[in-house]
Steps between C-alpha positions, in 0.01 A plus 500: 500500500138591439345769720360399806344775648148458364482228801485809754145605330175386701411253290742270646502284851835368653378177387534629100815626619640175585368366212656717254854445717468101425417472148743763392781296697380209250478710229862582528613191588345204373306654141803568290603131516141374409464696186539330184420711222565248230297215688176731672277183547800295766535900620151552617475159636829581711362838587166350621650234739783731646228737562312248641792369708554821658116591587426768289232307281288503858416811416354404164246315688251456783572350838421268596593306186836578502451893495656772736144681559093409476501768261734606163688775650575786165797688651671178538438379189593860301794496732624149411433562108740856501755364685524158251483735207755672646740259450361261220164513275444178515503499878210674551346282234573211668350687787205646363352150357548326799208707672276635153488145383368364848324882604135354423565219721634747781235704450171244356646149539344277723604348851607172312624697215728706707657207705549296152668766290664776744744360733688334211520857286606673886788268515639510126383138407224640249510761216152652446390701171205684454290467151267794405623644165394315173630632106154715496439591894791615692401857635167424433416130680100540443585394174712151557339181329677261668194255592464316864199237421356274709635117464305255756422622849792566616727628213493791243704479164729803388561575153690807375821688469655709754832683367752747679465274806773522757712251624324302210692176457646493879212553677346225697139625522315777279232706641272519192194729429255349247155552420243290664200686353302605819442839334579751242859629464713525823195315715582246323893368597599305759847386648608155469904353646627282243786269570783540257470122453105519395476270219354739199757776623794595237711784486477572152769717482758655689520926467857657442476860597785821531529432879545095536245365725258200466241542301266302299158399346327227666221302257210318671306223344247297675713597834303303788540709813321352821157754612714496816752707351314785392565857728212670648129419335440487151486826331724646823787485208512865377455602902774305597758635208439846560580443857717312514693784231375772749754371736820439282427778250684796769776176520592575097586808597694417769670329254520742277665740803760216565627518127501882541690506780747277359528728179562813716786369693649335190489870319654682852730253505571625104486830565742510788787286307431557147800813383341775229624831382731513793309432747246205588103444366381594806591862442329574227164656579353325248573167632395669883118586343509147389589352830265719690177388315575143477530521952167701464344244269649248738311663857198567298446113370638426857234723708198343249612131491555456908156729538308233281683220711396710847192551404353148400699371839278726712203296396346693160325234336648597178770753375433533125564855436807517768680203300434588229681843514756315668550235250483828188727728692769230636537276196465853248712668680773217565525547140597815442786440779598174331547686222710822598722252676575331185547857309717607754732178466490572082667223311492258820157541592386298203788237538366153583631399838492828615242571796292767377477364139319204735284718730359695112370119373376406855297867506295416228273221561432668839291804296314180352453259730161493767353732322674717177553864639183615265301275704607689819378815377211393425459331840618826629228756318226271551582505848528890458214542333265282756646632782344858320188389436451380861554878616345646295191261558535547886498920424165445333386303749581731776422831292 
């Protein structure tokens, strides 16, 4: 069982408390029978509407359109994507989508957007994706050519490719950042929800990756998606992205602590049974040291994800620098435990079948995903270096 104690730290209300106690009682019981691993398209769809059934997705959106609060609350959300990775990858994915792929609504969407498209994602009836990364922009969406024109009054017309798109090919709406040309570079996007069914939509092809999950490229040509259906004002697209990120970036590395967590009980568990030079794992010192700094990688990423996740739900308008240590330390660090886990099971650990040889190929994407670690640092140091210039400007000023 993972470790619970983190719950005690102030971060936490009784209400997060409770929270954690539910989902990890449907964790245990209901997301072992759920998981397909050949068949991850009927899985996710199963996952989404017995999460749905049991009330979690509420907390994926805003009340009162089928949401538990007025406001995303980040604990909750961190909270509800370790404790799915915990027991299966594609959990927390199922998860995870449900609220990125409908967060600009939550967050931008109008009062007729929010009562069309939230209640039915709440309940489990609707599988959202969200569609930012293209073959040439992924950590760097200025750069996206995917086109939003004007077609009539009332409609614009989409034309490009999106690829690594989650939930691509089950979805049944696509938030989708084009550009719509109202200025240079990242003034120039805007935020459009597509219906899977748009005529001019394809998925073009479906991506097969080390740690089954769907995946694919979606192809737009002459897509005709109703003005009405655009997010924000034009040119609000780039805003809306990075915010909407700002607030499930920390929830990667929640993620990222879940699979951790998992990895470190699998490789006690190991340690304590597994019979060596007359004794058992566990007593070597060697296999001690690498026990001790996979727990301290585990309450560092810990401490910075569910700081991020405080933080942004005490009302900072945005947390860039705080998730983005999170997301670096949590999914970097999960890593490295991942991966003495699977040293210390030898032969096994890279035995399909076998849990950790699952929790290495689920790791990896994580260090990619929302922003490629290298991004994060240099999120980080600009941050750094900003934050330096401001004091040292204020010393002038008051010298």
């Amino acid at each position: 069982m993972p470790d619970t104690s983190f719950l005690g730290w102030p971060f936490f209300e009784d209400a997060h408390r409770r929270f954690r106690a539910r989902i990890s009682a449907f964790a245990a019981a209901e997301v072992p029978g759920l998981v397909e691993h050949h068949d991850v398209d009927a899985s996710c769809q199963a996952l989404v509407r017995a999460l749905g059934e049991a009330g979690f997705l509420k907390h994926a959106v805003v009340a009162p359109y089928g949401g538990a609060r007025e406001q995303l609350d980040v604990r909750t959300l961190c909270l509800a994507r370790e404790t799915l990775a915990y027991a299966s990858g594609l959990a927390d994915f199922a998860f995870a989508m449900q609220g990125l792929g409908t967060g600009p609504l939550s967050l931008f969407g109008s009062e007729e957007q929010k009562r069309r498209w939230l209640p039915g994602v709440a309940a489990g009836e609707r599988i959202a994706a969200f569609a930012l990364s293209e073959p040439e922009a992924g950590s760097d969406p200025a750069a996206m050519t995917t086109t939003a024109t004007p077609d009539g009054a009332h409609h614009v017309r989409l034309d490009g490719v999106k690829t690594w798109i989650s939930n691509g090919g089950i979805a049944d709406h696509y938030v989708v950042f084009a550009r719509s040309g109202e200025g240079p570079g990242a003034k120039g996007l805007s935020a459009f929800l597509v219906e899977a069914d748009a005529r001019g939509l394809a998925i073009a092809e479906r991506i097969a990756t080390i740690a089954p999950h769907p995946l694919a490229t979606l192809r737009f040509d002459a897509c005709r998606v109703p003005l009405a259906n655009r997010i924000g004002a034009g040119g609000d697209g780039f805003r809306i992205a990075m915010a909407t990120l700002d607030v499930f970036r920390s929830t990667v590395g929640a993620a990222a602590l879940g699979l951790a967590r998992r990895a470190f009980d699998e490789a006690l568990a190991r340690a304590s049974s597994r019979k060596m030079f007359g004794g058992l794992l566990a007593d070597l010192q060697m296999t001690q040291g690498a026990l001790a700094d996979m727990a301290a990688d585990i309450d560092a990423a810990a401490l910075l994800v569910y700081r991020a996740a405080w933080t942004k739900d005490q009302g900072a308008p945005r947390v860039t620098r705080e998730a983005a240590l999170a997301k670096l330390v949590a999914t970097e660090s999960a890593q490295r435990v991942i991966d003495r886990a699977v040293q210390m099971h030898g032969g096994l650990g890279v035995t399909a079948g076998v849990k950790v040889e699952e929790l290495y190929r689920e790791i990896r994407a994580l260090r990619i995903y929302e922003g490629a670690s290298e991004v994060q640092k240099v999120v980080i140091a600009k941050s750094a270096l900003a934050d330096f210039a401001a004091q040292q400007g204020r010393a002038a000023a008051a010298g």
